[in-house]
N, CA, C and O atoms as CSV, one atom per row, in Angstrom:
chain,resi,resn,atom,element,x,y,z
A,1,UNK,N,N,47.745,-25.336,-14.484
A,1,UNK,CA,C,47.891,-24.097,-13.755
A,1,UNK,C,C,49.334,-23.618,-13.872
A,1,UNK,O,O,50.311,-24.356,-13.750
A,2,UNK,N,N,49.380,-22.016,-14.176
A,2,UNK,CA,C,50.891,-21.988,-14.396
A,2,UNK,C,C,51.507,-21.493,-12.958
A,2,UNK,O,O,50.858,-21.135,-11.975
A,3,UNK,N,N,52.975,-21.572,-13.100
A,3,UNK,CA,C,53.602,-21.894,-11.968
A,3,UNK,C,C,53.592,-20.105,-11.232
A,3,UNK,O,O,53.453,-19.047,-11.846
A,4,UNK,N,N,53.751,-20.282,-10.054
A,4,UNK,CA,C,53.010,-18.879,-9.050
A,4,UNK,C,C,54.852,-18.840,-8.222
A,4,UNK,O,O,55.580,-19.565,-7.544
A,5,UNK,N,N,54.850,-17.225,-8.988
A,5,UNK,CA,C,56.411,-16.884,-8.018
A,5,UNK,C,C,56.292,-17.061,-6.845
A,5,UNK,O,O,55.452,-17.940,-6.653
A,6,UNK,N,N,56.880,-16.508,-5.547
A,6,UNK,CA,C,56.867,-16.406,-4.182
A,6,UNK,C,C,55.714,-15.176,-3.710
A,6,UNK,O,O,54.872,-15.375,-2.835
A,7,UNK,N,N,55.847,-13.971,-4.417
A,7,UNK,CA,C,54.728,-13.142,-4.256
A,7,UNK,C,C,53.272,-12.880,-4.607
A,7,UNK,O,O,52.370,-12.387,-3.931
A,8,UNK,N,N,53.298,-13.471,-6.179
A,8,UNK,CA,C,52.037,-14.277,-6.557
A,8,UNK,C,C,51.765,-15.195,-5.758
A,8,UNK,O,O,50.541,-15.077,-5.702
A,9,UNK,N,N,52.167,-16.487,-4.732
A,9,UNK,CA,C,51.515,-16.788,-4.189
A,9,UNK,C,C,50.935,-16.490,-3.015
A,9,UNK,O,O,49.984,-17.123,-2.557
A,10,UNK,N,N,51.619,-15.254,-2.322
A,10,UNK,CA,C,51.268,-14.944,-1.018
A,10,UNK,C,C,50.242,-13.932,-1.657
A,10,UNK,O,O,49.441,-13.461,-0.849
A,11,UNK,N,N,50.172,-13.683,-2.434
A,11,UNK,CA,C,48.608,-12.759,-3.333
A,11,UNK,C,C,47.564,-13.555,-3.369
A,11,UNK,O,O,46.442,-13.151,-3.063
A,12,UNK,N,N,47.777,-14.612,-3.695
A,12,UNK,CA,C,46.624,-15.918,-3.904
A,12,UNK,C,C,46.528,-16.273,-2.715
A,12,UNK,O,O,45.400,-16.027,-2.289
A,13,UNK,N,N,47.491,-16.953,-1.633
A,13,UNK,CA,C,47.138,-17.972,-0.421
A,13,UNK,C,C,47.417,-16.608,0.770
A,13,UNK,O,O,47.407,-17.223,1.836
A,14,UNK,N,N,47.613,-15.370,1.057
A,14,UNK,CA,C,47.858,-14.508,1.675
A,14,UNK,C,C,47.029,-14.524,3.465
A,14,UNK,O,O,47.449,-14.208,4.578
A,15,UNK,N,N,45.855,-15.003,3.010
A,15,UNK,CA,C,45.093,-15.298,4.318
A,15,UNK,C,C,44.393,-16.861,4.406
A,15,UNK,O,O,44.246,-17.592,3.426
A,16,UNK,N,N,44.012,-17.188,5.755
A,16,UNK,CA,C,43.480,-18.450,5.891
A,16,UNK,C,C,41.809,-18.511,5.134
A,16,UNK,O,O,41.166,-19.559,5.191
A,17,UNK,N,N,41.366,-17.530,4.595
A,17,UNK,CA,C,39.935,-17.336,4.294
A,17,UNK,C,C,40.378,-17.873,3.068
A,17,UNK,O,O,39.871,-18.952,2.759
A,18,UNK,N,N,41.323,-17.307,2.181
A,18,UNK,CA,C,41.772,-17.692,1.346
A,18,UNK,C,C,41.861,-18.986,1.061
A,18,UNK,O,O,41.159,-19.518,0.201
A,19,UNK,N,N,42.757,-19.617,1.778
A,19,UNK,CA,C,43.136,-20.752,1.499
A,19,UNK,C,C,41.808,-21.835,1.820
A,19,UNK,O,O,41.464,-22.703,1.018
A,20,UNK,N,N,41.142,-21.597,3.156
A,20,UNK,CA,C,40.153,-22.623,2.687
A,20,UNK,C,C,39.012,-22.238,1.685
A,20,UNK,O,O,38.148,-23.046,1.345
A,21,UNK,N,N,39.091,-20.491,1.079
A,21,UNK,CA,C,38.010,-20.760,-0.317
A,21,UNK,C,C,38.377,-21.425,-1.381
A,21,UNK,O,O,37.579,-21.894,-2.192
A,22,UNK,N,N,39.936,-21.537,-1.476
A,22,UNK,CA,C,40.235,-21.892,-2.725
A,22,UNK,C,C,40.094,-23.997,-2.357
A,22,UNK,O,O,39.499,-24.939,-2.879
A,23,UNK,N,N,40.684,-23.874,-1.628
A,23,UNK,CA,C,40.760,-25.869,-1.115
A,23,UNK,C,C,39.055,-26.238,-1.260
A,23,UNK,O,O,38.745,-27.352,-1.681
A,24,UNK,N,N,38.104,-25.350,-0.929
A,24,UNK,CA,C,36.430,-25.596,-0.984
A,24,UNK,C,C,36.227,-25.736,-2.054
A,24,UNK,O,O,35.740,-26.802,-2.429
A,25,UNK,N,N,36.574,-24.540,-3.114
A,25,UNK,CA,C,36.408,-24.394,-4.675
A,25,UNK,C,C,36.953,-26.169,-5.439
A,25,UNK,O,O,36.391,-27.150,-5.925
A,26,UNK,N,N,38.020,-25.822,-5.203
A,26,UNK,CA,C,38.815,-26.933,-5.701
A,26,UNK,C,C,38.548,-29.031,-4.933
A,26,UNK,O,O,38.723,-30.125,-5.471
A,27,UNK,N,N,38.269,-28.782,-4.095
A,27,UNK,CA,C,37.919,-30.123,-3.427
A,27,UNK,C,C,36.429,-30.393,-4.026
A,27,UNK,O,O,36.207,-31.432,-4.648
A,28,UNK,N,N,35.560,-29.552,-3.843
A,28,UNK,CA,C,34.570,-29.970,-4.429
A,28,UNK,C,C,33.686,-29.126,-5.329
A,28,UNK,O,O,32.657,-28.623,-4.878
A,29,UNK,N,N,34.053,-28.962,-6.565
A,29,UNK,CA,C,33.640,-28.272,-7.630
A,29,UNK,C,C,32.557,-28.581,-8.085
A,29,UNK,O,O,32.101,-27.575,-8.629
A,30,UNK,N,N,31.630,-29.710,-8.206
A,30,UNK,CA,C,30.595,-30.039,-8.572
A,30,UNK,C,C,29.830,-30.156,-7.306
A,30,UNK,O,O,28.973,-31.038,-7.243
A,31,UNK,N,N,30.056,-29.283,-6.171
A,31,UNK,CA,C,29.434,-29.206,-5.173
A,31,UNK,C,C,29.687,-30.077,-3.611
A,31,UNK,O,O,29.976,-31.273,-3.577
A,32,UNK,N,N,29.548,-29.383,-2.622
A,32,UNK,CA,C,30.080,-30.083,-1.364
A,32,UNK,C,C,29.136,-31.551,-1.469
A,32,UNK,O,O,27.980,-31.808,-1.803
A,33,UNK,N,N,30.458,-32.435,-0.931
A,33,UNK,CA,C,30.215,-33.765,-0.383
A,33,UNK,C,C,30.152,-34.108,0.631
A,33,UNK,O,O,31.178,-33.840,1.257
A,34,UNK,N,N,29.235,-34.735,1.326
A,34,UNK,CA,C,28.765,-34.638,2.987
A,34,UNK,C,C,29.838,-36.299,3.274
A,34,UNK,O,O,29.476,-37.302,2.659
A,35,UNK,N,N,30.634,-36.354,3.877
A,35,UNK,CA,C,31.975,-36.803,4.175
A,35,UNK,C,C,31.558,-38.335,4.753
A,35,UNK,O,O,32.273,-39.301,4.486
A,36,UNK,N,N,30.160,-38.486,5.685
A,36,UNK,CA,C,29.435,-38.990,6.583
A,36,UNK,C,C,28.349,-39.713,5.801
A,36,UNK,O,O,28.350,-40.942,5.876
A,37,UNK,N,N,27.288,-39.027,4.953
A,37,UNK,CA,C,26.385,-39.929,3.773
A,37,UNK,C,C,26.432,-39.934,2.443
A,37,UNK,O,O,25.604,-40.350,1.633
A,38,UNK,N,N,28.024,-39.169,2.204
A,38,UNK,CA,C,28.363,-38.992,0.763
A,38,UNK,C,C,27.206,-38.723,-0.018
A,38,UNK,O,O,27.062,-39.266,-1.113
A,39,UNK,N,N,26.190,-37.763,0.549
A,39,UNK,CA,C,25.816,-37.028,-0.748
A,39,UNK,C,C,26.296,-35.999,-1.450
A,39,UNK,O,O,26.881,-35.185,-0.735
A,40,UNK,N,N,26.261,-35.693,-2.763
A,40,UNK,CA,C,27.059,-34.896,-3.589
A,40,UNK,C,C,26.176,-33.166,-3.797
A,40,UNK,O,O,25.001,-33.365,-4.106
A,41,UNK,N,N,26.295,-32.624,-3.760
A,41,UNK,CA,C,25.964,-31.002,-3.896
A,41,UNK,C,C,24.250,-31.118,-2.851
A,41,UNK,O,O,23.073,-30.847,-3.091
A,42,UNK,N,N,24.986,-31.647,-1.723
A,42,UNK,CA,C,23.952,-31.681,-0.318
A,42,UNK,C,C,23.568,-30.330,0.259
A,42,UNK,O,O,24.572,-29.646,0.460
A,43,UNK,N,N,22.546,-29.791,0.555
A,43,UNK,CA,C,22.343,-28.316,0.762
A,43,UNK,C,C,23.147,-28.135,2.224
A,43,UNK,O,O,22.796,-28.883,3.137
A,44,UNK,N,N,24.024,-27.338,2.428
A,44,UNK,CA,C,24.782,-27.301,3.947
A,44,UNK,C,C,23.735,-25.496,4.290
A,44,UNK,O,O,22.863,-24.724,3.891
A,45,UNK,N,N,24.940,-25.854,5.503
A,45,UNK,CA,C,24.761,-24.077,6.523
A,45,UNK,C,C,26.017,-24.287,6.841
A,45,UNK,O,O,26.544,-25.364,7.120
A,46,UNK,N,N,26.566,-23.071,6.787
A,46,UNK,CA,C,27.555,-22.626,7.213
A,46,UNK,C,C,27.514,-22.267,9.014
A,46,UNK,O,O,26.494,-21.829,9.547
A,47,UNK,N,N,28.531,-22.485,9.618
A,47,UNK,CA,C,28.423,-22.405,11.253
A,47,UNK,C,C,29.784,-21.849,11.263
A,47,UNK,O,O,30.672,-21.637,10.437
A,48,UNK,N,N,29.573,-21.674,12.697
A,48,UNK,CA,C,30.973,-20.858,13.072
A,48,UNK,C,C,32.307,-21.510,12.720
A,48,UNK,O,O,32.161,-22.554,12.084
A,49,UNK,N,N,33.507,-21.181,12.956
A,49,UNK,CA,C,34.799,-21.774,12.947
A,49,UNK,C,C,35.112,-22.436,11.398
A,49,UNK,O,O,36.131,-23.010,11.015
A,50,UNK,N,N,33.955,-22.164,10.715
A,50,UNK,CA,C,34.021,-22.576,9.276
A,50,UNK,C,C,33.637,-24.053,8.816
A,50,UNK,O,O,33.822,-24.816,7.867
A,51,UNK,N,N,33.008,-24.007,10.023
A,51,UNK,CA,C,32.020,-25.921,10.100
A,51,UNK,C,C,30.938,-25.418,9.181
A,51,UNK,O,O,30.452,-24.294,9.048
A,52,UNK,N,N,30.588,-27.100,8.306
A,52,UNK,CA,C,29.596,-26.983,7.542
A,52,UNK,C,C,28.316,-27.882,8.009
A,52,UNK,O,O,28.840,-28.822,8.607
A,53,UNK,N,N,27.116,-28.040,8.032
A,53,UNK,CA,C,26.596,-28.741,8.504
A,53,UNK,C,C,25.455,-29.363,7.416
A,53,UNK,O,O,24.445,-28.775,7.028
A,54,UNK,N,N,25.914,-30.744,7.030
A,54,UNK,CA,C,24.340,-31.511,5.776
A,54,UNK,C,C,23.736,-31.083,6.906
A,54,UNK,O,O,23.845,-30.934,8.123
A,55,UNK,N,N,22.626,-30.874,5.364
A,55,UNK,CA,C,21.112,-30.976,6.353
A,55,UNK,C,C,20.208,-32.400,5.505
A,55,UNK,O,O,19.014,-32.681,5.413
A,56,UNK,N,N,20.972,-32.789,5.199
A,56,UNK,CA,C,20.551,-34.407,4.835
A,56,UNK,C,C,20.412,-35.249,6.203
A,56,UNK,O,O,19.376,-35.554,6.794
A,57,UNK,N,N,22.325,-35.662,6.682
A,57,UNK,CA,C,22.208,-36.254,7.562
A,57,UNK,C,C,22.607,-35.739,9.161
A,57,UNK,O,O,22.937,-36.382,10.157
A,58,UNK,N,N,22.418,-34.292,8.919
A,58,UNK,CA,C,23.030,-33.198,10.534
A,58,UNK,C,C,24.208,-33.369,10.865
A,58,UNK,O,O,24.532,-32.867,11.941
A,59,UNK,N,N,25.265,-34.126,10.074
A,59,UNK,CA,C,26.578,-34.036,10.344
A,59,UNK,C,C,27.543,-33.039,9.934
A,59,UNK,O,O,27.801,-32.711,8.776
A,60,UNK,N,N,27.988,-32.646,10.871
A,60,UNK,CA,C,29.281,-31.144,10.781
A,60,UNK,C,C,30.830,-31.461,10.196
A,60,UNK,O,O,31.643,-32.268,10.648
A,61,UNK,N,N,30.926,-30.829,9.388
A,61,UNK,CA,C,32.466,-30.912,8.629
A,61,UNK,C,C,32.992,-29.942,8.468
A,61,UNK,O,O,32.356,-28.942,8.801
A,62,UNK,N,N,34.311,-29.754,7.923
A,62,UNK,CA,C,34.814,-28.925,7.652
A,62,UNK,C,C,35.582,-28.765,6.091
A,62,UNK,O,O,35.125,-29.583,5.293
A,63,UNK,N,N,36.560,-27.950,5.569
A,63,UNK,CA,C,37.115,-28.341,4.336
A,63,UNK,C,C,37.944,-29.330,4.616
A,63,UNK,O,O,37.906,-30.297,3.856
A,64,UNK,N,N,38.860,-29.353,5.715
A,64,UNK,CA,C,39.848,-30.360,5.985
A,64,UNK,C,C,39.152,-31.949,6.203
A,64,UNK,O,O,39.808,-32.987,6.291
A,65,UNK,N,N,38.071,-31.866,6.247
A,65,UNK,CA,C,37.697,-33.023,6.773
A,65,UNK,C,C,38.218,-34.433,5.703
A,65,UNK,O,O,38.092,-34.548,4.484
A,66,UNK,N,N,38.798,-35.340,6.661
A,66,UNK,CA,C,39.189,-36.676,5.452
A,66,UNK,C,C,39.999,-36.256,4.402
A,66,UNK,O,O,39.867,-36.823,3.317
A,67,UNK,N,N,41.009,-35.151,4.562
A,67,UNK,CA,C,41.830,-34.537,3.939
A,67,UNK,C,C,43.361,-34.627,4.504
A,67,UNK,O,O,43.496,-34.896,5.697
A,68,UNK,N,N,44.213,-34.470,3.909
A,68,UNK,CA,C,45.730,-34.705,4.436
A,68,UNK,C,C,45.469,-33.311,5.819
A,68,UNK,O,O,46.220,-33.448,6.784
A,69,UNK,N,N,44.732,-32.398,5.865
A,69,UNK,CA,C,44.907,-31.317,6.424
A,69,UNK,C,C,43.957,-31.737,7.990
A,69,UNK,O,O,43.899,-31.029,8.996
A,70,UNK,N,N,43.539,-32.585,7.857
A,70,UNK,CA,C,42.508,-33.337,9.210
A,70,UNK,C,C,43.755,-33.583,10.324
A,70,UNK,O,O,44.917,-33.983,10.257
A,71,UNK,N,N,42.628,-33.001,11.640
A,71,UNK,CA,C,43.439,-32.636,12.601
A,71,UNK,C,C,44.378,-32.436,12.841
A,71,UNK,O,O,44.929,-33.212,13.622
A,72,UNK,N,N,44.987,-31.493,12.415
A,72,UNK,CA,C,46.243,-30.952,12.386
A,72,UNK,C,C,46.159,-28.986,12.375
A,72,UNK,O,O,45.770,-28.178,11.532
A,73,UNK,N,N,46.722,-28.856,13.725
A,73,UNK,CA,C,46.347,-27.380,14.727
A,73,UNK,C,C,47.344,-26.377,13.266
A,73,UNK,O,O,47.243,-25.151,13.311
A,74,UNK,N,N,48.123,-26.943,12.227
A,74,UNK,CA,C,48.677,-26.261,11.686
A,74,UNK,C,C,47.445,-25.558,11.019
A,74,UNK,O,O,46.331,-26.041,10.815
A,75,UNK,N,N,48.150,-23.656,10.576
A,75,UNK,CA,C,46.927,-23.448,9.295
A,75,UNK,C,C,47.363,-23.619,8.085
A,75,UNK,O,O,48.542,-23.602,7.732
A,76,UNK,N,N,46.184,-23.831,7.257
A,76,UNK,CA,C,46.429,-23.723,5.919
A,76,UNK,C,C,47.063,-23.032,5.214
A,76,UNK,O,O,47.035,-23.471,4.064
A,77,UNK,N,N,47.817,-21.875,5.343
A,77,UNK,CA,C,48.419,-21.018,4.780
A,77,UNK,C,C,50.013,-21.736,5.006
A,77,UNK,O,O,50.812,-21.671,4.072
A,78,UNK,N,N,50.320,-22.273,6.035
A,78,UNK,CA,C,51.357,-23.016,6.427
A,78,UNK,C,C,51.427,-24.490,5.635
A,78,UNK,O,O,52.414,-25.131,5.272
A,79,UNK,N,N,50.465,-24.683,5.549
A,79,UNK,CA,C,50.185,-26.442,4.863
A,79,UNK,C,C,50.656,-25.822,2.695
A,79,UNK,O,O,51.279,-26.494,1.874
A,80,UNK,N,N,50.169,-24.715,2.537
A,80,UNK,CA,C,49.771,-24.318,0.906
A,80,UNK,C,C,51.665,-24.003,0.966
A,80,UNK,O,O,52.362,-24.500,0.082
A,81,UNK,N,N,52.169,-23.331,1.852
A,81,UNK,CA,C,53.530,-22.607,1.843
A,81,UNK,C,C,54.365,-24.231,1.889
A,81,UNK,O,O,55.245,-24.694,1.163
A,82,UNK,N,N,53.992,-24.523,2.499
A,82,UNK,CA,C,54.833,-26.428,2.268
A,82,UNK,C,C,55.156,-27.104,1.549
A,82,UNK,O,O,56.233,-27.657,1.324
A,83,UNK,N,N,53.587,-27.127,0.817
A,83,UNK,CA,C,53.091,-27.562,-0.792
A,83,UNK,C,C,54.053,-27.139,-1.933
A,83,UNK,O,O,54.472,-27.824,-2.867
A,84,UNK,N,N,54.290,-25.896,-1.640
A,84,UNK,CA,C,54.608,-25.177,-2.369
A,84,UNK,C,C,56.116,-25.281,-2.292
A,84,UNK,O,O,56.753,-25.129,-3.334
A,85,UNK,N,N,56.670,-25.498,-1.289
A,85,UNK,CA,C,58.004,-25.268,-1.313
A,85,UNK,C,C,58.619,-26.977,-1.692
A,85,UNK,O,O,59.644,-27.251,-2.317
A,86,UNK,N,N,57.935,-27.637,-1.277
A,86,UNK,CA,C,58.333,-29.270,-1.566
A,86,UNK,C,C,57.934,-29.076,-3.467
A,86,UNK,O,O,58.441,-30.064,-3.999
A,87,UNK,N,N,57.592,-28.638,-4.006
A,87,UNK,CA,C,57.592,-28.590,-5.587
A,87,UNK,C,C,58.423,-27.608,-5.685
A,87,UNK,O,O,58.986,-27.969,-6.718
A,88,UNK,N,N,58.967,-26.573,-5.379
A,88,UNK,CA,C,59.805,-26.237,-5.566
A,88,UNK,C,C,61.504,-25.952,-5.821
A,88,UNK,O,O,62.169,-25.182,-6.514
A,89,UNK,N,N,61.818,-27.209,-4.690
A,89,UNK,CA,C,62.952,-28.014,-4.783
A,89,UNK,C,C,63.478,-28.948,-5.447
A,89,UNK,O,O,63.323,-30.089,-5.011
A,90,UNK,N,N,64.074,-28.792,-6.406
A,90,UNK,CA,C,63.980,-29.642,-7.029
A,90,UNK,C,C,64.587,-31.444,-6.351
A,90,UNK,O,O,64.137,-32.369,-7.028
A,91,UNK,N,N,65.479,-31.861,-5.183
A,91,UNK,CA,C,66.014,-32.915,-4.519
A,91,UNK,C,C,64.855,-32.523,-2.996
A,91,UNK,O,O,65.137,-32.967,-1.883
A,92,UNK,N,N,64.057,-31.970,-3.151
A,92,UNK,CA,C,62.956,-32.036,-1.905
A,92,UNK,C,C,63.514,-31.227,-0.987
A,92,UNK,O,O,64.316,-30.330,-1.249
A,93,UNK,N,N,63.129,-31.506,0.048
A,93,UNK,CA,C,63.145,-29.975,1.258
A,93,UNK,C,C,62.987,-30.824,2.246
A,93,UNK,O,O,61.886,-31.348,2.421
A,94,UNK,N,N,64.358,-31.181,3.286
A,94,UNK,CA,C,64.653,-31.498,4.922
A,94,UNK,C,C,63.851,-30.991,5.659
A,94,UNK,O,O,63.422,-29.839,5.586
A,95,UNK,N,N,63.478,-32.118,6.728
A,95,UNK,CA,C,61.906,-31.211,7.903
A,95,UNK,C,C,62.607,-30.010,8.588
A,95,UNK,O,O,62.076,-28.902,8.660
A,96,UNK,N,N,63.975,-30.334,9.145
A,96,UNK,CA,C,64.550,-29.035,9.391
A,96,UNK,C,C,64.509,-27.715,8.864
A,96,UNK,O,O,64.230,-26.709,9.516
A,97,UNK,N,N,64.912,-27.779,7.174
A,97,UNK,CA,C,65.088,-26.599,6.763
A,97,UNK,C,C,63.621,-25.796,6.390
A,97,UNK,O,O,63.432,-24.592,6.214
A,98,UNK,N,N,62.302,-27.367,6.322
A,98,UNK,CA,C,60.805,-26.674,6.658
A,98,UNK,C,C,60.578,-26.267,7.773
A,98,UNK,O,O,59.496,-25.680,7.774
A,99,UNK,N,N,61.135,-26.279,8.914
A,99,UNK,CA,C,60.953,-26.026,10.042
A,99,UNK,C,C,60.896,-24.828,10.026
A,99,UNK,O,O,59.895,-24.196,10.365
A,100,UNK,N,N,62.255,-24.191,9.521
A,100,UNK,CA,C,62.385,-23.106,10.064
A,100,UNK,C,C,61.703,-22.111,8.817
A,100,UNK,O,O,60.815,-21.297,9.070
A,101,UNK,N,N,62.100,-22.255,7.845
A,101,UNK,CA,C,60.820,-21.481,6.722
A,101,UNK,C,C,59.572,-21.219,7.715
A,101,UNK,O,O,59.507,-20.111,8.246
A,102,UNK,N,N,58.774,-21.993,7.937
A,102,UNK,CA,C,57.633,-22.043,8.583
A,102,UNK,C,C,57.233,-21.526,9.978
A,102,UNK,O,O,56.051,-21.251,10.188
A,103,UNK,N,N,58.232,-21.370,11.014
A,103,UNK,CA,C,58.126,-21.433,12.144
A,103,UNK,C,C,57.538,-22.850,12.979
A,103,UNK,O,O,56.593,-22.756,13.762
A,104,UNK,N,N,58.135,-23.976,12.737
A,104,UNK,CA,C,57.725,-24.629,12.981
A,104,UNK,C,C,58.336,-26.147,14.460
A,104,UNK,O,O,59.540,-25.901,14.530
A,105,UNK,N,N,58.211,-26.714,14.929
A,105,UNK,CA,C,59.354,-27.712,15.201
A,105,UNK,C,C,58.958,-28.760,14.150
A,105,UNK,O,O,58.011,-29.074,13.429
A,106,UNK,N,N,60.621,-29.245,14.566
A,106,UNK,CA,C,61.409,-29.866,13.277
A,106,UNK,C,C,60.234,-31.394,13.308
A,106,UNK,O,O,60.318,-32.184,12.368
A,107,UNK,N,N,59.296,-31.636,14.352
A,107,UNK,CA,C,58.351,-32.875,14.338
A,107,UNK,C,C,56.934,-32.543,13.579
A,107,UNK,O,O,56.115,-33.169,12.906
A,108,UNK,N,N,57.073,-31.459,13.976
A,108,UNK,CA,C,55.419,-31.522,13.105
A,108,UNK,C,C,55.695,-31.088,11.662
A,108,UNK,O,O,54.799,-31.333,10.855
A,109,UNK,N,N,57.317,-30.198,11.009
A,109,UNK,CA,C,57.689,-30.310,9.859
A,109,UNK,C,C,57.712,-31.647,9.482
A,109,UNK,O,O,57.270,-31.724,8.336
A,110,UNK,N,N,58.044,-32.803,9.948
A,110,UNK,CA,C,58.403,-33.966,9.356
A,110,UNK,C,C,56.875,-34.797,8.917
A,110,UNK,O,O,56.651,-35.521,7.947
A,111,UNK,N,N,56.062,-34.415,9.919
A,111,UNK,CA,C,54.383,-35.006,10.031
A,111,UNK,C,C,53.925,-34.463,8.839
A,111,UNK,O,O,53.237,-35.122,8.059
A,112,UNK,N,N,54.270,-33.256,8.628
A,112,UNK,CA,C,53.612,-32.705,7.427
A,112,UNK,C,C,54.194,-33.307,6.276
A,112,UNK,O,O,53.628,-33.944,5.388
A,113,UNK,N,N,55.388,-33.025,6.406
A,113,UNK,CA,C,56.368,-34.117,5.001
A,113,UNK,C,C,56.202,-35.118,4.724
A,113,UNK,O,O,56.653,-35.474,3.635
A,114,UNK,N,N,55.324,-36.285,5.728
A,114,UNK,CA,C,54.797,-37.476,5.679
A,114,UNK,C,C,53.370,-37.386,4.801
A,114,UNK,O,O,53.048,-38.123,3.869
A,115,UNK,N,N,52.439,-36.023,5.493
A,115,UNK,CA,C,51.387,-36.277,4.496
A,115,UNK,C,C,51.566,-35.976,3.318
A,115,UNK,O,O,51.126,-36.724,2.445
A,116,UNK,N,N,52.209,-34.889,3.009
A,116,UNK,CA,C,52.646,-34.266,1.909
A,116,UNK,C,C,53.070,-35.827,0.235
A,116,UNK,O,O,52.726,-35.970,-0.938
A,117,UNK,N,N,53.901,-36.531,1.182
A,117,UNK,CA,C,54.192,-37.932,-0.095
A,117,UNK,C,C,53.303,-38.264,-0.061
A,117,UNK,O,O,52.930,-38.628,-1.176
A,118,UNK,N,N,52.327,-38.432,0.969
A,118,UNK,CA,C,50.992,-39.414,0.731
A,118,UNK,C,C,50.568,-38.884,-0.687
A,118,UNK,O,O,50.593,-39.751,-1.561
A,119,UNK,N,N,50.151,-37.524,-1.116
A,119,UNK,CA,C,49.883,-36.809,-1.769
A,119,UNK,C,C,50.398,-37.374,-3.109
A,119,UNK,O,O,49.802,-38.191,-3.811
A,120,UNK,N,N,51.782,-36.724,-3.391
A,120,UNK,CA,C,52.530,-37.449,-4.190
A,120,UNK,C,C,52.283,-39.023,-4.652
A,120,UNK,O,O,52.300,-39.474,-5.797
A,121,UNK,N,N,52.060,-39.681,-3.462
A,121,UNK,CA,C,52.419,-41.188,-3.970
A,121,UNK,C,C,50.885,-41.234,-4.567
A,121,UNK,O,O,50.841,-41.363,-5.791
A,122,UNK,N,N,49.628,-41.147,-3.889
A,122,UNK,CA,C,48.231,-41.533,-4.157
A,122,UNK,C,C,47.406,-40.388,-5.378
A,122,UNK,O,O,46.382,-40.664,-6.001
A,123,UNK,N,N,48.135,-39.185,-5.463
A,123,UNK,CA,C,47.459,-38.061,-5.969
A,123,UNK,C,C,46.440,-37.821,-6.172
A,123,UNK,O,O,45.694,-37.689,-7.143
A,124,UNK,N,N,46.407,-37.729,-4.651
A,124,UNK,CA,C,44.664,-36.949,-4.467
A,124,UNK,C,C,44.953,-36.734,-2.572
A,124,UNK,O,O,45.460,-37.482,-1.736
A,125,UNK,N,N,44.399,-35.468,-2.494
A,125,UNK,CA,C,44.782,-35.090,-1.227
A,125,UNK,C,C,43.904,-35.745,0.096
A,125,UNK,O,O,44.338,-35.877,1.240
A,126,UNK,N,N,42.359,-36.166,-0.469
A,126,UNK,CA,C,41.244,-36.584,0.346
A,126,UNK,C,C,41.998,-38.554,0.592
A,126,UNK,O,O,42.649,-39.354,-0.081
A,127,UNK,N,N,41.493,-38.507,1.678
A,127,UNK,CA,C,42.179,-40.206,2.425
A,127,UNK,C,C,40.805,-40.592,3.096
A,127,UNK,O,O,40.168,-39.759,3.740
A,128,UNK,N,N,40.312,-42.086,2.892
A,128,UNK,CA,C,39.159,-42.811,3.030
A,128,UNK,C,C,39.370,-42.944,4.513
A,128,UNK,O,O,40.562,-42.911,4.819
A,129,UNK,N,N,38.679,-43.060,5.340
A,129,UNK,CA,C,38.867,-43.896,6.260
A,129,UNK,C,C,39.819,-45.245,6.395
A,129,UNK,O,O,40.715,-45.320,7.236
A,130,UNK,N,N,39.491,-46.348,5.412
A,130,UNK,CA,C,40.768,-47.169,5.615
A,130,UNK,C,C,42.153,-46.959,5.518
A,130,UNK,O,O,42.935,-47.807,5.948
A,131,UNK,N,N,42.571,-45.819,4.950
A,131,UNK,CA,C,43.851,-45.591,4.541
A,131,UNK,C,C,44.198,-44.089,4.984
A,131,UNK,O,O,44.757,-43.172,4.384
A,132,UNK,N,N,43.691,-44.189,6.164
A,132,UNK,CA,C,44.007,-42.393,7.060
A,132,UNK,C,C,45.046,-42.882,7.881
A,132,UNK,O,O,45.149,-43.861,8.620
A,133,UNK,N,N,45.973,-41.723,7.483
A,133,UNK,CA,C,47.266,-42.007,8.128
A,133,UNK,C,C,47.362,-41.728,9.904
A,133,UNK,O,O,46.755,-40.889,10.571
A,134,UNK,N,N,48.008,-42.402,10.190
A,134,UNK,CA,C,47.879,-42.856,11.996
A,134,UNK,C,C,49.936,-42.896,11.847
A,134,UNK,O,O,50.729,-43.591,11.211
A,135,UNK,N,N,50.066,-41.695,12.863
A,135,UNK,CA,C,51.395,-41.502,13.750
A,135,UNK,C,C,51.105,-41.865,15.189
A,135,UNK,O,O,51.994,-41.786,16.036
């Protein structure tokens, strides 16, 4: 993928609809995975708040689900602008100086900077149950 200026990306990630069509597209391309009985291109319904629901095993998910982006009140447009700015630096980016880019406090910048290496170190954004990160 080639590299996206500052305005190209607020063209691409500009709204939260956005960002979780593209994280849906991209997380599961050969079709949603039910998180709960891991079936692969499982017929869902869409529900409010952007919950998905198998109708395999009636369990409700979301895109974030078992994702660096799981429970965490931040939005995605804030999480993609992060992403984005930690590759952009070339010596990385202080939770402080994400803080304030973001509107954020300087603790939940740092929480994010924590999942963010997970990323980096494991490369792949989805985390199993055994290895879900706990602050």
């Amino acid at each position: 993928m080639e590299r996206l200026n500052l305005i190209q990306f607020y063209q691409k990630f500009g709204t939260e609809e956005q960002c979780q069509t593209f994280l849906l597209q991209n997380r599961w391309a050969d079709g949603v995975t039910c998180p709960k009985c891991g079936k692969i291109d499982v017929k869902t319904y869409k529900l409010a708040n952007g919950r998905i629901k198998c109708a395999s095993c009636r369990n409700t998910f979301t895109v974030r689900t078992r994702s660096i982006f799981e429970a965490s009140p931040v939005p995605l447009q804030k999480w993609f602008l992060a992403l984005y700015l930690c590759g952009s630096y070339k010596k990385g980016i202080s939770s402080m100086q994400l803080s304030k880019y973001l509107g954020i406090t300087q603790k939940t910048a740092w929480f994010m900077l924590q999942r963010i290496r997970y990323i980096f170190e494991n490369d792949s954004f989805e985390m199993s149950h055994s290895n879900r990160l706990v602050f």
